[in-house]
DSSP file (Angstrom, degrees, kcal/mol; ACC not computed):
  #  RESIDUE AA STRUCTURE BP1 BP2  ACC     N-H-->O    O-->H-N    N-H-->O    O-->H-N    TCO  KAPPA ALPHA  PHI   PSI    X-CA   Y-CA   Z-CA
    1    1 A X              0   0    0      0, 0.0     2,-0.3     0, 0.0     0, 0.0   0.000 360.0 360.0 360.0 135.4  -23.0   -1.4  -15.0
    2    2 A X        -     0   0    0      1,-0.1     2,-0.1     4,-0.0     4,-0.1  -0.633 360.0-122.5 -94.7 147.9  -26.1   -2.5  -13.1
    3    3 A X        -     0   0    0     -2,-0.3    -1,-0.1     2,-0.3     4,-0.1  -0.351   6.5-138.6 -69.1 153.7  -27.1   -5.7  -12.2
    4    4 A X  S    S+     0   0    0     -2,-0.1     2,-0.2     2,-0.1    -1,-0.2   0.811 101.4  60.2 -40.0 -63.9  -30.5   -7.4  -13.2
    5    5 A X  S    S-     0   0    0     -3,-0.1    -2,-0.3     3,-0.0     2,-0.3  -0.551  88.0-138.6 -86.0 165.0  -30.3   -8.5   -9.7
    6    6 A X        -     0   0    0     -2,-0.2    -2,-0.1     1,-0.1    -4,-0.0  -0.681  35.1 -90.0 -83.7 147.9  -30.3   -6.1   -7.0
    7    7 A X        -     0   0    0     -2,-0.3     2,-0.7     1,-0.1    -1,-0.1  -0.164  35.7-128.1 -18.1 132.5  -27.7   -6.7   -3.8
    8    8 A X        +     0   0    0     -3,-0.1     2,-0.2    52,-0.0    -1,-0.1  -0.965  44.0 164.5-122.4 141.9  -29.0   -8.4   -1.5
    9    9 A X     >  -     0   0    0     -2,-0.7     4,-0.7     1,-0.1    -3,-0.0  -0.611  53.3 -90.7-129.3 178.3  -28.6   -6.6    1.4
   10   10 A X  H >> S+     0   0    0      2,-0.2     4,-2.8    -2,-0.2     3,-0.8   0.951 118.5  65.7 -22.4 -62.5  -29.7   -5.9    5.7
   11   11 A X  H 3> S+     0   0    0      1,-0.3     4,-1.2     2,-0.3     5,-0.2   0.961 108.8  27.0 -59.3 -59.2  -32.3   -3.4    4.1
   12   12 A X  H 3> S+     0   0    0      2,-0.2     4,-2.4     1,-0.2    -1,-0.3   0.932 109.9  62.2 -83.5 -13.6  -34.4   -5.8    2.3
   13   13 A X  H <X S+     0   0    0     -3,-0.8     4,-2.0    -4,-0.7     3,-0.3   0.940 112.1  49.4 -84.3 -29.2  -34.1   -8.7    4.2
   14   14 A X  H  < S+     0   0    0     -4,-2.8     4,-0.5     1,-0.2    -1,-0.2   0.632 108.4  48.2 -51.9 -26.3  -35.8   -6.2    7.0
   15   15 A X  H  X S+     0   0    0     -4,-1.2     4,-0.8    -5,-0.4    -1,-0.2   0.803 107.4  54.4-112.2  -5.2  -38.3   -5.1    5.2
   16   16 A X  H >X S+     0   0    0     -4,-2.4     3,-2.8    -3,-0.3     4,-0.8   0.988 111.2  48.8 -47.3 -65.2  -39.3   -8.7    4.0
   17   17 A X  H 3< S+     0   0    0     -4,-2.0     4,-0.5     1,-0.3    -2,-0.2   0.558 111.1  58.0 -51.6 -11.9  -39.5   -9.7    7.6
   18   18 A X  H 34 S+     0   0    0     -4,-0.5    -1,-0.3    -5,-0.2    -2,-0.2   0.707 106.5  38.2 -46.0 -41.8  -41.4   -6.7    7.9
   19   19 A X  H << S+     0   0    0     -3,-2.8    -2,-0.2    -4,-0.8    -3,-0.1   0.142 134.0  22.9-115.9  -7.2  -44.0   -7.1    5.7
   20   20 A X    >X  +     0   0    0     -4,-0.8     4,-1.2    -5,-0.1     3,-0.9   0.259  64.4 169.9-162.0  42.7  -44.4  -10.9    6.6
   21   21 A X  H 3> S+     0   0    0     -4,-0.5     4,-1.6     1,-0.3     5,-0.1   0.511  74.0  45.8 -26.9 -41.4  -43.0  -11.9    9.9
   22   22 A X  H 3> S+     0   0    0      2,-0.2     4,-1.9     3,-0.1     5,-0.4   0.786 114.5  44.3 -90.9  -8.3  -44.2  -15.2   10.3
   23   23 A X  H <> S+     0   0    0     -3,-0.9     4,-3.5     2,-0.2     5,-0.2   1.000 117.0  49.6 -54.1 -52.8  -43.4  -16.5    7.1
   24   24 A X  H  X S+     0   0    0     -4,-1.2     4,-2.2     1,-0.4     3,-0.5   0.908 117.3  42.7 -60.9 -79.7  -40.0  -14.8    7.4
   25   25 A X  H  X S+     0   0    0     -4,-1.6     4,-0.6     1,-0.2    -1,-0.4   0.786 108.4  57.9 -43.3 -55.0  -39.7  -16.2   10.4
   26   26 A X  H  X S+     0   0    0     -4,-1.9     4,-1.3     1,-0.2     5,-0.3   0.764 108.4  44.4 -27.5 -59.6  -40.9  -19.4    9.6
   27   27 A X  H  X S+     0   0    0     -4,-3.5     4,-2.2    -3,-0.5    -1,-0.2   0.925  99.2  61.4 -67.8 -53.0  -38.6  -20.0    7.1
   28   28 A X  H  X S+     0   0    0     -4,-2.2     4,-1.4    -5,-0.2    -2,-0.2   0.704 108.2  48.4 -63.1 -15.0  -35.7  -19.0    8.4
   29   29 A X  H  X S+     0   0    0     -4,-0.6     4,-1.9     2,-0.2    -1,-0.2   0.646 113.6  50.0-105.4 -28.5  -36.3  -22.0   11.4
   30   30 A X  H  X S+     0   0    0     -4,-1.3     4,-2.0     2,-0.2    -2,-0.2   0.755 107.9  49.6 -85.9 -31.9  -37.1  -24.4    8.7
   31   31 A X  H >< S+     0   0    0     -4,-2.2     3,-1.6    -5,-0.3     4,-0.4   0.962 112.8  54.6 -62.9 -54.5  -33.7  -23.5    6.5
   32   32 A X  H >< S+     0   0    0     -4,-1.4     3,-1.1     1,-0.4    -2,-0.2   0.834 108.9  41.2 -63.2 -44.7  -32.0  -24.0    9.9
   33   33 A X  H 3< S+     0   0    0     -4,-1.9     3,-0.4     1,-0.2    -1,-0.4   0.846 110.2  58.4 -44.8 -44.7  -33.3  -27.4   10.6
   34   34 A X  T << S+     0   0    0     -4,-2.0    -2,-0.2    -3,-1.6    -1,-0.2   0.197 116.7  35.6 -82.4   4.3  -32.7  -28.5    6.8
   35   35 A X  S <  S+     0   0    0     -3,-1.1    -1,-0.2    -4,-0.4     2,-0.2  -0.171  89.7 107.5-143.9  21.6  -28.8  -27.6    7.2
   36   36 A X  S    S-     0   0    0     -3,-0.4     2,-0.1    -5,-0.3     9,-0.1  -0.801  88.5 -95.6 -85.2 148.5  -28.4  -28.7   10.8
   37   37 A X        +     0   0    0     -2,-0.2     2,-0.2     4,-0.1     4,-0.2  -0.506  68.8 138.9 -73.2 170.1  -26.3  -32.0   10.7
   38   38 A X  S    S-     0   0    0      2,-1.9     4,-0.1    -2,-0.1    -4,-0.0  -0.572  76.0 -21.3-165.8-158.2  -28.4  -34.6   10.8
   39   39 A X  S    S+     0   0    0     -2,-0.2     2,-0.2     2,-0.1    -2,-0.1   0.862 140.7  38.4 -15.6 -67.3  -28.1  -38.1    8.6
   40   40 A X  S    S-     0   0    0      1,-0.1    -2,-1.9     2,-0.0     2,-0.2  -0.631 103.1-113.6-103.3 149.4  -25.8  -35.9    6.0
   41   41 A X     >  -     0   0    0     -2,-0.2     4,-0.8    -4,-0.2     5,-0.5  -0.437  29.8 -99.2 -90.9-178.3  -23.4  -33.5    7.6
   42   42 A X  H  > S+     0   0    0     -2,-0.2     4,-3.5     1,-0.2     5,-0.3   0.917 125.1  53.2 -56.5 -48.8  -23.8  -29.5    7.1
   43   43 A X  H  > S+     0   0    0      2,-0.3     4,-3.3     3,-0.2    -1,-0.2   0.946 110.0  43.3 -44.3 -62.7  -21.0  -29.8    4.3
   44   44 A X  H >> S+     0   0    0      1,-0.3     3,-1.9     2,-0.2     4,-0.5   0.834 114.0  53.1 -52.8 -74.4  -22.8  -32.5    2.3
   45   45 A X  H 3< S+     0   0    0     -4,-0.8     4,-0.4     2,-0.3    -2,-0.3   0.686 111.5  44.3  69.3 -78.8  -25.9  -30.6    2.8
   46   46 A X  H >< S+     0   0    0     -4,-3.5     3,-0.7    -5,-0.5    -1,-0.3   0.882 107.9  61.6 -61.5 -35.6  -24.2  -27.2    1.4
   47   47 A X  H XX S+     0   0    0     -4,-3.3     3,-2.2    -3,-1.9     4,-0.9   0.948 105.1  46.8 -54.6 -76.4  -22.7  -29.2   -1.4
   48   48 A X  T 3< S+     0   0    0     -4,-0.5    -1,-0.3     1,-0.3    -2,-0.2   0.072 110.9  47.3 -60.6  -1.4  -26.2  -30.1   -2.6
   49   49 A X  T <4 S+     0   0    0     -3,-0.7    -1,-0.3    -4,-0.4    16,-0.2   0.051 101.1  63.2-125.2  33.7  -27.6  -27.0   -2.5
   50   50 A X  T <> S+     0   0    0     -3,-2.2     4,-1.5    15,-0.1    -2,-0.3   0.296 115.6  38.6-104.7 -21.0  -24.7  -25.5   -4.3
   51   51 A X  H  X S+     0   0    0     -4,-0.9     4,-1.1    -5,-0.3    -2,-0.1   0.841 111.0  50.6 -87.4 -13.0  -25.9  -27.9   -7.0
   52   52 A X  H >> S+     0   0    0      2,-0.2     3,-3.4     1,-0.2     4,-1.8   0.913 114.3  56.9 -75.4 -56.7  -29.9  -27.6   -6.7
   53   53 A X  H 3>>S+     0   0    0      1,-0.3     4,-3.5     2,-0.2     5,-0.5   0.804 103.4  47.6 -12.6 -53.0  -28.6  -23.7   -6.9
   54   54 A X  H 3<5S+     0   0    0     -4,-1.5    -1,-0.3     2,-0.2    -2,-0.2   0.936 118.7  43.0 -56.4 -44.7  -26.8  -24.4  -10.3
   55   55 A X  H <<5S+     0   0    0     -3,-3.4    -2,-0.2    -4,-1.1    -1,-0.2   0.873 118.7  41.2-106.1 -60.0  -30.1  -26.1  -11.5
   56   56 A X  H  <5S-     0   0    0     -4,-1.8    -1,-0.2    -5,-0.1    -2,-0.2   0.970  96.7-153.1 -48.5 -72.3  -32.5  -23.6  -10.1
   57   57 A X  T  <5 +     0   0    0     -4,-3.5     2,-1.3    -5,-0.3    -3,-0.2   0.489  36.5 149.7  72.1  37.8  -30.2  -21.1  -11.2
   58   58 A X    >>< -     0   0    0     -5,-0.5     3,-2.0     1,-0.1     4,-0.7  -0.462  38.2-150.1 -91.5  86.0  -31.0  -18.4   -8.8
   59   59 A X  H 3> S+     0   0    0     -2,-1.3     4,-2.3     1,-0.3     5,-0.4   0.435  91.7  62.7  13.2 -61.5  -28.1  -16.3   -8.2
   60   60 A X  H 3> S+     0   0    0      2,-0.2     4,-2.7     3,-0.2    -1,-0.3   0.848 110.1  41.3 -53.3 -58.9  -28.9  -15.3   -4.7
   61   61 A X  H <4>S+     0   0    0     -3,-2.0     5,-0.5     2,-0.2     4,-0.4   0.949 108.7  59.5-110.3 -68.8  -28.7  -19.2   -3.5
   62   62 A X  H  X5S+     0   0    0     -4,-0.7     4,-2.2    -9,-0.2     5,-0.2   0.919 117.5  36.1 -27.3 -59.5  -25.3  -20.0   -5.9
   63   63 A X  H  X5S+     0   0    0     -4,-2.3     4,-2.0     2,-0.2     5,-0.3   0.979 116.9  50.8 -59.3 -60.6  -23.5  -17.0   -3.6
   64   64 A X  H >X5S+     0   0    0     -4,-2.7     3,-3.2    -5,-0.4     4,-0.8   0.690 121.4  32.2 -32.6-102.8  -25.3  -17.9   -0.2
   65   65 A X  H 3>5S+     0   0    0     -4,-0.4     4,-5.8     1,-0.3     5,-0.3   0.571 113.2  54.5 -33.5 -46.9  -24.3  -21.8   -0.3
   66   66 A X  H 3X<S+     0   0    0     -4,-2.2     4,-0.9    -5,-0.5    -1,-0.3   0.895 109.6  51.1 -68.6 -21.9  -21.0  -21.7   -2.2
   67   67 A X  H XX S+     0   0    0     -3,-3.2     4,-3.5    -4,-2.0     3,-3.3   0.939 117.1  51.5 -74.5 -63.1  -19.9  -18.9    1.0
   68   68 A X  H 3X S+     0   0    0     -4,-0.8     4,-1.0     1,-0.4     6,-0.3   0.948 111.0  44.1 -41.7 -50.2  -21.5  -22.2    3.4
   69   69 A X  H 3<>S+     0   0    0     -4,-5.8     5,-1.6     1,-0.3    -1,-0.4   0.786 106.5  48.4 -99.6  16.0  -19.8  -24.4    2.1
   70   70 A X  H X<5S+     0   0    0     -3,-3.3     3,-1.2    -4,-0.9    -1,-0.3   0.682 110.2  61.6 -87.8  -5.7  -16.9  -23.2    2.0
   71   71 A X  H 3<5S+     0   0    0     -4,-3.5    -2,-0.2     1,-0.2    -1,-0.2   0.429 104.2  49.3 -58.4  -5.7  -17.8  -22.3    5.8
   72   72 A X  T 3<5S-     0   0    0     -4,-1.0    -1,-0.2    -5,-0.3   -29,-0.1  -0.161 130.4-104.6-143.8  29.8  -18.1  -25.9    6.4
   73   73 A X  T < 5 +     0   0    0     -3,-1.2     2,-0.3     1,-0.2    -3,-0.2   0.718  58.6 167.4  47.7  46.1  -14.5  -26.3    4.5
   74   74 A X      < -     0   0    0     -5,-1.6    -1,-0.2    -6,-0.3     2,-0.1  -0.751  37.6-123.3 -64.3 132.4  -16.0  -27.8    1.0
   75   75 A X     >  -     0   0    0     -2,-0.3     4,-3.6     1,-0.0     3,-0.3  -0.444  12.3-114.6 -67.8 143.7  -13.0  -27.5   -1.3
   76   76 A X  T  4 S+     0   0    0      2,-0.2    -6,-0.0     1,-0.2    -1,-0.0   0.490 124.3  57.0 -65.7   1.6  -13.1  -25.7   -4.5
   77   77 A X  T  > S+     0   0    0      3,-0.1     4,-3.8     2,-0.1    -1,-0.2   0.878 108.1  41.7 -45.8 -68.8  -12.6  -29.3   -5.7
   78   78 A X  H  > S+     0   0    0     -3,-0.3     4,-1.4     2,-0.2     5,-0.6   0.893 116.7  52.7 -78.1 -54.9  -15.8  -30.6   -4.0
   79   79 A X  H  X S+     0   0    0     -4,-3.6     4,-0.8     1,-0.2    -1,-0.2   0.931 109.4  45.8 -51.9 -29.1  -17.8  -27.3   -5.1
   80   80 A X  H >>>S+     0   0    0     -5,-0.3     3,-2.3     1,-0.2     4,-1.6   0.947 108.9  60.2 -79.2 -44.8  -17.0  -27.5   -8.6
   81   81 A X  H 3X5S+     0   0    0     -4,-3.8     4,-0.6     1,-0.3    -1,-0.2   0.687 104.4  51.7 -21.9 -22.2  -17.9  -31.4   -8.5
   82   82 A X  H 3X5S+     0   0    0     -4,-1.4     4,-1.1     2,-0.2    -1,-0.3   0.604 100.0  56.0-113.3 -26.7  -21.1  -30.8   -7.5
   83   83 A X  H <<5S+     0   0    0     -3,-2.3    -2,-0.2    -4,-0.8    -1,-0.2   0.767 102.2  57.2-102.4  -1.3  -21.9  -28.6  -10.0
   84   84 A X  H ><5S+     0   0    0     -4,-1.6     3,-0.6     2,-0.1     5,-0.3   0.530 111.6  48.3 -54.1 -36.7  -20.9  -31.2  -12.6
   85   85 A X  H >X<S+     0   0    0     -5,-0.6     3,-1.7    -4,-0.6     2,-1.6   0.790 110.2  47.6 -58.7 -86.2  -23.5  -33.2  -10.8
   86   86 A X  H 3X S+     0   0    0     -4,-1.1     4,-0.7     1,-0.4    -1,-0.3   0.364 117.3  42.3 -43.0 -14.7  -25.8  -30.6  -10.9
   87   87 A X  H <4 S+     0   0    0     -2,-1.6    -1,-0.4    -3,-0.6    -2,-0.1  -0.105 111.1  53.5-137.6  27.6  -25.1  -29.9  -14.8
   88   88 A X  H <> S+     0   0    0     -3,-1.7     4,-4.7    -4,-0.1    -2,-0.2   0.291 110.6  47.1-142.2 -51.4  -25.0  -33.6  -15.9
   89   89 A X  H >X S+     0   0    0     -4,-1.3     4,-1.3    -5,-0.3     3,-1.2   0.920 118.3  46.2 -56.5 -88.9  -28.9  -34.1  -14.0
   90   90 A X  H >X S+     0   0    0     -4,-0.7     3,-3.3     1,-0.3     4,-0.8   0.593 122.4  34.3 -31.7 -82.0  -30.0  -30.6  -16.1
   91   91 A X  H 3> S+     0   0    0      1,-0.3     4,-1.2     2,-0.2    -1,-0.3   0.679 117.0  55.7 -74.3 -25.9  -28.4  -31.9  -19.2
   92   92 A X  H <X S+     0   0    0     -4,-4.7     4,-1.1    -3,-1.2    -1,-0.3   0.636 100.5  58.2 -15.3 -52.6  -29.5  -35.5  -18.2
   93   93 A X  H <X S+     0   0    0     -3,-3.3     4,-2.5    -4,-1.3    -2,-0.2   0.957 109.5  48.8 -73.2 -62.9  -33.5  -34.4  -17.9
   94   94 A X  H  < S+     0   0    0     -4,-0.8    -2,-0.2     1,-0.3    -1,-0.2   0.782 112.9  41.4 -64.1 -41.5  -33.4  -33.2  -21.6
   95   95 A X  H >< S+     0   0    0     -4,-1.2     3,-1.3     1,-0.2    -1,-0.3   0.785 116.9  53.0 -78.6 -46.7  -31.8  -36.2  -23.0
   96   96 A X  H 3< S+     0   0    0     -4,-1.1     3,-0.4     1,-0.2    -2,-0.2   0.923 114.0  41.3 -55.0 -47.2  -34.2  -38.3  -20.6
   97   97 A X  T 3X S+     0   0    0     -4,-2.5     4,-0.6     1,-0.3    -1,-0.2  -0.079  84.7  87.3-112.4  35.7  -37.4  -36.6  -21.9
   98   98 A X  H <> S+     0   0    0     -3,-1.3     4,-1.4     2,-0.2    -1,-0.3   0.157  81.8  68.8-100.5   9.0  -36.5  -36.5  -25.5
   99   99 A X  H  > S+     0   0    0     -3,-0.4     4,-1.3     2,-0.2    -2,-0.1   0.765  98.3  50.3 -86.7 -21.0  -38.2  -40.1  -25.1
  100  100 A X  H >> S+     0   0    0      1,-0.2     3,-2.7     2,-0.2     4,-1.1   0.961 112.5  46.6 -67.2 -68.7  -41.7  -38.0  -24.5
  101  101 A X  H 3X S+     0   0    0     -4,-0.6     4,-2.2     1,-0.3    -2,-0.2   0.661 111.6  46.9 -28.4 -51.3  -40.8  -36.1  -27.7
  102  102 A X  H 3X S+     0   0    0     -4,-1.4     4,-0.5     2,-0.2    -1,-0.3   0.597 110.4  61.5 -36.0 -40.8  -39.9  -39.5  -29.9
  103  103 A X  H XX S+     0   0    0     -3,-2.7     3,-2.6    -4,-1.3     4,-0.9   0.995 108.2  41.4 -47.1 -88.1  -43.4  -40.9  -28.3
  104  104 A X  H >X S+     0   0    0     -4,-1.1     3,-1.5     1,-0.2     4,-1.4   0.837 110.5  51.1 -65.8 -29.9  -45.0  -38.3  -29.9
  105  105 A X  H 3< S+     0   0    0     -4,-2.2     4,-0.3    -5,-0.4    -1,-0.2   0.855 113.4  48.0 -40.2 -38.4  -43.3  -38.3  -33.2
  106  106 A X  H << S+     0   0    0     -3,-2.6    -1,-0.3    -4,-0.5    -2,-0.2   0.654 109.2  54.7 -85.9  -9.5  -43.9  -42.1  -33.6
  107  107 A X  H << S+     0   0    0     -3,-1.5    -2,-0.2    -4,-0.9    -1,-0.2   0.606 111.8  48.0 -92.7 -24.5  -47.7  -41.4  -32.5
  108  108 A X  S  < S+     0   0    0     -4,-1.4     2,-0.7    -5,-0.4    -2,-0.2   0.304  82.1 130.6-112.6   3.3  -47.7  -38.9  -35.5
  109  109 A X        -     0   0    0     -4,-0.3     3,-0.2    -5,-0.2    -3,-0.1  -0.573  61.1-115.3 -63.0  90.0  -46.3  -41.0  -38.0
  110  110 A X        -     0   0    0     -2,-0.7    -1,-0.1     1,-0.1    -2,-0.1   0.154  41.7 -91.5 -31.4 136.7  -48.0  -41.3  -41.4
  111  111 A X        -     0   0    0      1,-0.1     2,-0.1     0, 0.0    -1,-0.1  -0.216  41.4-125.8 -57.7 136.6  -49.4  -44.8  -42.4
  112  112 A X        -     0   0    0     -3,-0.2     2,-0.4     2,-0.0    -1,-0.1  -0.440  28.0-133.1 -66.9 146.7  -46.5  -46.6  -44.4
  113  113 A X              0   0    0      1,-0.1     0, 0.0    -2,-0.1     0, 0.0  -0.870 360.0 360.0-105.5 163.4  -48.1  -47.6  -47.9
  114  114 A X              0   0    0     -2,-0.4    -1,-0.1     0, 0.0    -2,-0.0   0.018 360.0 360.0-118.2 360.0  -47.5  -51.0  -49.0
């Protein structure tokens, strides 16, 4: 069965950085800084962007990050936790911005007759 996404493999990540070497480059120095410890350590740091992942939902970034952190010995505990965060915020934002929806409904609301 074929994917919707493709593998991502050596062979494309070369020929991005082919076709756009200092971005490519660029990027890659800025991921590495943004998962260096720091303030949070590289674990916490993979945890949270196994959940932005979830949220995002890009495939590519679920696989990457869940392999980090469990490189940086995140539990399959800790992983799934975080993607109950991560799926409590999503379902959270809809529930939150049903207030906009309610807004307008009351905004649109036919005069009561007396």
């Amino acid at each position: 069965m074929d994917s919707l996404f493709p593998k991502s493999t050596s062979a494309l990540a070369h020929q991005r950085a082919k076709l756009t070497p200092e971005a490519d480059e660029a990027f890659k120095a800025f991921s590495k800084a943004v998962f260096a410890d720091g303030a949070l350590p590289k674990k916490t740091k993979q945890l949270i962007a196994v959940a932005v992942a979830h949220v995002t939902q890009c495939p590519y970034c679920i696989h990457g990050h869940t392999q980090a952190a469990l490189k940086e010995e995140a539990t399959a505990q800790e992983i799934m936790e975080a993607i109950w965060v991560a799926t409590e915020m999503r379902a959270g934002g809809a529930f939150a911005h049903s207030s906009l929806a309610l807004d307008t409904i009351n905004q649109h609301k036919p005069s009561e007759k007396k």
